[in-house]
N, C-alpha and C positions, 0 to 999 in steps of 0.2 A: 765340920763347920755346921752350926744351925743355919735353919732356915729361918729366915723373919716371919714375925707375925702375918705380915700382909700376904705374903708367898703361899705360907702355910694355910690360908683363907681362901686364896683363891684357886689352890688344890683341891682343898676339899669341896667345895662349891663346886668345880669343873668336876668331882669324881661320883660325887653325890647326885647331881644335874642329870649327866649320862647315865647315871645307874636306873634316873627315874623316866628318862626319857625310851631306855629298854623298855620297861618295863608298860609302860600306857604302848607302844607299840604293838604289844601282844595282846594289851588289856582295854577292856573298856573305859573308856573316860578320858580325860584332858590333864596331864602331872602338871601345869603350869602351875597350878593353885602351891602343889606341892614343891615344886623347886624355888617357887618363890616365898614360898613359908622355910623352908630349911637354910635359904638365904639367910631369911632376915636372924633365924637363929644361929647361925655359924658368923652372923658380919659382926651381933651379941654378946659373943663369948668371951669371957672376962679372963679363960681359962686357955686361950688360945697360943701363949706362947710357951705351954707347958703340959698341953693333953697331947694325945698319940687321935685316936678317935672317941665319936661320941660315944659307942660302946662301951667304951673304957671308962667314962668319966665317971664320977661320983655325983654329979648333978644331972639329971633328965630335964631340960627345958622344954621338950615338945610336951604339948598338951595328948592327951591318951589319947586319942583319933588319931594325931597326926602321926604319934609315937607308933603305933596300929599299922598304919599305912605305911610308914617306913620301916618298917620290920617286915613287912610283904615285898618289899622295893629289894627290900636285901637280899629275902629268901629266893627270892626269884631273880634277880638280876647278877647278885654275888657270882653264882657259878657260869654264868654266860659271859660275862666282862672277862675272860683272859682270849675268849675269839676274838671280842669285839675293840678291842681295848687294852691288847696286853700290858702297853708301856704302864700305864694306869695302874694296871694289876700289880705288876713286878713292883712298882714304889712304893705302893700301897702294904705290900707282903715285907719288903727290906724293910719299912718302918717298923711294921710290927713285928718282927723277928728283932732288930736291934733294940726297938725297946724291953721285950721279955729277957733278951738278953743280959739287960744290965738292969732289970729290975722293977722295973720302973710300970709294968702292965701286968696284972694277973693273967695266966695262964686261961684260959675258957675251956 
């Protein structure tokens, strides 16, 4: 069974959010700028009832700064999120495994 658009939104929002909210915890500065910028691009996306993540997609909507800063949010939050966060993690990994599975994501 799919998941709805809306579902799948407000997962990723909630996986995104935490991953940046790790992240300013450790780091200097305020992620509000940024979770409320990846918001407004994930609430956006036209592509939403058929992408896996934005990695994946074929379209980058963040603008290079912001695209910059969540590539650091990744680097450094990606591997902390299965302490902090597992349930998160594991949905996050079963999605991306069921999608290469059948095809549908390039390999990285």
């Amino acid at each position: 069974m799919k998941k709805d658009k809306d579902q799948k939104r407000k997962d990723e929002i909630r996986l995104v959010s935490e991953m940046i909210r790790l992240y300013y915890k450790h780091h200097e500065g305020d992620g509000q700028a940024l979770i409320d910028y990846a918001t407004l691009r994930i609430n956006k996306c036209p592509f939403m009832e058929t992408k896996t993540f934005c990695s994946a997609c074929k379209v980058h909507c963040y603008r290079k700064e912001e695209r910059e800063q969540i590539r650091a949010v990744m680097r450094y939050a990606g591997p902390r999120m299965l302490l902090r966060h597992p349930v998160l993690v594991i949905r996050h990994l079963l999605v991306e495994w069921k999608e290469k599975r059948e095809g549908r994501l390039k390999a990285v």
